[in-house]
SERO-4910 file (N, C-alpha, C, O; in steps of 0.05 Angstrom, whole numbers):
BEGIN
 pado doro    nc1    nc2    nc3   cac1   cac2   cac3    cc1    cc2    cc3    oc1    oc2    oc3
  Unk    A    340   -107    -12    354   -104    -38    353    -75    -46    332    -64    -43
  Unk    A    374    -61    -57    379    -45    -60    362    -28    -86    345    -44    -94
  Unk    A    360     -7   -102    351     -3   -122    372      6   -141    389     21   -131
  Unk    A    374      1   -163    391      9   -183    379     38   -205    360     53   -202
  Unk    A    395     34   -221    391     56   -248    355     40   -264    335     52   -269
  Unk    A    360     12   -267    341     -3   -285    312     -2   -263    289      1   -270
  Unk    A    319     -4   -242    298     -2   -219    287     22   -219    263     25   -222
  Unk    A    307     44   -216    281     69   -211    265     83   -240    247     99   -241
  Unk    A    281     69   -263    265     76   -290    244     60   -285    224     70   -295
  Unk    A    239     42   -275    218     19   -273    199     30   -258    176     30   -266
  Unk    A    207     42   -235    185     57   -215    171     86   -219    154     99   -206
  Unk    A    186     90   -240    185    126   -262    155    125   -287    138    140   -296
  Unk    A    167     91   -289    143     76   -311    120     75   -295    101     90   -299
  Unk    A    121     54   -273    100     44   -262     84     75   -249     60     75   -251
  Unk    A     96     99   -238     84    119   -232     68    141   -255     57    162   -249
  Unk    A     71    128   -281     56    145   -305     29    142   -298     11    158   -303
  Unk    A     27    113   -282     -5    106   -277    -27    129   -266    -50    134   -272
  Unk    A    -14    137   -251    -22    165   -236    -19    193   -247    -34    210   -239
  Unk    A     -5    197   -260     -4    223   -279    -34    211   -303    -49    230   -310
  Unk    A    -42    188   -311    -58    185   -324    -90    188   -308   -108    199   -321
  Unk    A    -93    180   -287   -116    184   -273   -120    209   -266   -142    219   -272
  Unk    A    -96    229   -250   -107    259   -247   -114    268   -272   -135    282   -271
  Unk    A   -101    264   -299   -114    275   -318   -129    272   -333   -129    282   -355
  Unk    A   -156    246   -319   -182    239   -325   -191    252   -312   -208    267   -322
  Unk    A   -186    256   -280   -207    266   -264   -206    300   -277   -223    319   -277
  Unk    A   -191    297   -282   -189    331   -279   -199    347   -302   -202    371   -304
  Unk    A   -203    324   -325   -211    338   -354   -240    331   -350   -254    341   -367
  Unk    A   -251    317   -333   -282    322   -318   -279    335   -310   -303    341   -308
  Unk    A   -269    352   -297   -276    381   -278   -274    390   -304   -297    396   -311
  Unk    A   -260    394   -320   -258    423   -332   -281    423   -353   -289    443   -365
  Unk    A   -295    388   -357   -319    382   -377   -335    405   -367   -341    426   -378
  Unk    A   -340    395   -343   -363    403   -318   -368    432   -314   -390    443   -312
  Unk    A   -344    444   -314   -334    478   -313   -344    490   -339   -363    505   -340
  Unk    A   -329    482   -362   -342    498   -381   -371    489   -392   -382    504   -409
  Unk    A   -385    466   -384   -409    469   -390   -427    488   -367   -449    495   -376
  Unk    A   -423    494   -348   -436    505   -323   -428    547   -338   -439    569   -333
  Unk    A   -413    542   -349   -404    575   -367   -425    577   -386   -445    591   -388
  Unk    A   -413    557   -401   -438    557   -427   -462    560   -427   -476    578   -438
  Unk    A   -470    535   -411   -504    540   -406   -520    547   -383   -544    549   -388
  Unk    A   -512    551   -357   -519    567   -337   -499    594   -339   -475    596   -340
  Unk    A   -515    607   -340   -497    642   -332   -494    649   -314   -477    667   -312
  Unk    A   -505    643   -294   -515    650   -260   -486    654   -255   -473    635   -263
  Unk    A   -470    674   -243   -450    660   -217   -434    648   -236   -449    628   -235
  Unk    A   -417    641   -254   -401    621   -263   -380    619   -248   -369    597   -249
  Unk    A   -369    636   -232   -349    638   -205   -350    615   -193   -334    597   -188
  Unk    A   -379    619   -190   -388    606   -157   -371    570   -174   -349    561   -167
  Unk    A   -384    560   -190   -379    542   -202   -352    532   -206   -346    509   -201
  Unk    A   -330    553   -216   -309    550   -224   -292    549   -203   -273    534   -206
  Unk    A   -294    562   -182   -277    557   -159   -279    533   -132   -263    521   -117
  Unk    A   -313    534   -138   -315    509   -126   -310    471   -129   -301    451   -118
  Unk    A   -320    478   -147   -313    451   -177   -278    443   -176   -264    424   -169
  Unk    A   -275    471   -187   -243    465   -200   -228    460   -163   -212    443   -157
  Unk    A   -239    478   -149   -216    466   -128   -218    436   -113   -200    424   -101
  Unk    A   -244    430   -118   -252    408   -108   -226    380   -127   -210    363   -120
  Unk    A   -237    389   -148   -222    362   -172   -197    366   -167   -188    343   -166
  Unk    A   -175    384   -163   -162    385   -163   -144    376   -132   -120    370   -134
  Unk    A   -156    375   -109   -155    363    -87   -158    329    -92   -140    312    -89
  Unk    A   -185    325    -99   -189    295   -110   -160    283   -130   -152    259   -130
  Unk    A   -152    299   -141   -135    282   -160   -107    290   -148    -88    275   -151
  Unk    A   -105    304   -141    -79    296   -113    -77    279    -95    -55    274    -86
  Unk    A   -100    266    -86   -109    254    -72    -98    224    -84    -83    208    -75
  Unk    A   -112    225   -106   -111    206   -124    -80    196   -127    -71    174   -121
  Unk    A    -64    218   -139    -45    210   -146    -22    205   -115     -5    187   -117
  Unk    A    -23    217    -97    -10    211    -72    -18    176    -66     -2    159    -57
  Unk    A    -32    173    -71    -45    149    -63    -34    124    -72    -25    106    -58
  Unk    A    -36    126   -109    -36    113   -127      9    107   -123     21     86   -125
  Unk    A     17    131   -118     45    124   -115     62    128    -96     84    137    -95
  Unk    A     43    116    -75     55    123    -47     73     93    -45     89     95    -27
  Unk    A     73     77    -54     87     55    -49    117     64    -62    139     62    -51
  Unk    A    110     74    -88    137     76   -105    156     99    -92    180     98    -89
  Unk    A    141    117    -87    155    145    -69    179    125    -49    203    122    -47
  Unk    A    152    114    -33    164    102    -12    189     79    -11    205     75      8
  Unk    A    190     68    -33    209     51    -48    235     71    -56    258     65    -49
  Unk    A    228     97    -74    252    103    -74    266    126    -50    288    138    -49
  Unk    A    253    127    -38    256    147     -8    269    128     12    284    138     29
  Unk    A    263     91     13    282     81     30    304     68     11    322     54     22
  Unk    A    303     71    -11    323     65    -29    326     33    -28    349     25    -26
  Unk    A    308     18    -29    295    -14    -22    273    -19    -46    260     -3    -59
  Unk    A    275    -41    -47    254    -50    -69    235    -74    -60    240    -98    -59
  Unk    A    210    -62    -53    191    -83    -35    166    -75    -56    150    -94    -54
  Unk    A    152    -52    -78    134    -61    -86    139    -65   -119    120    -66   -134
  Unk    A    160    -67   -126    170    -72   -150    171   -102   -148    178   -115   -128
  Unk    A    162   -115   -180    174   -149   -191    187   -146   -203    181   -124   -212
  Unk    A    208   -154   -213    225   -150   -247    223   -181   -242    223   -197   -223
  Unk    A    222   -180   -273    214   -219   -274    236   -229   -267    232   -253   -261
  Unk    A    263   -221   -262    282   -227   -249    291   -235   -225    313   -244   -217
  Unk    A    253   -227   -204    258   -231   -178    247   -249   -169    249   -255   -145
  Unk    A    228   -263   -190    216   -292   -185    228   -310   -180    217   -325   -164
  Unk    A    257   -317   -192    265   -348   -180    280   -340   -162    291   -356   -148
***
């Protein structure tokens, strides 16, 4: 089955899920970052580049993951991980 106009807003929705998780993980990195500024002085480099690149891999990670079905849905232009209550009966 094909996807329409109502379908890929649907898959636009269902992909917010993932814009919401990278930007948990990632406002823990940056918790993590500026407390390692504040209260260790040592090196804050060392911290900030390692940290921040780490989280920021993780939550790519994250989000590739989280909407790899929908990508994949609208890249074959098919609708296999979408329901619309319309497709139950």
């Amino acid at each position: 089955m094909e996807l329409n106009e109502e379908d890929i807003k649907l898959i636009n929705r269902k992909k917010r899920k993932a814009y919401i998780y990278c930007i948990l993980i990632q406002s823990v990195g940056i918790a993590n970052v500026l407390y390692q500024l504040l209260f260790h002085f040592s090196d804050p480099w060392k911290y900030f580049v390692g940290i921040n690149s780490s989280i920021i891999l993780v939550s790519e990670i994250v989000y590739i993951l989280v909407n790899r079905r929908y990508n994949q849905d609208i890249k074959d232009n098919a609708k296999k991980s979408i329901n619309l209550p319309y497709d139950s009966q």
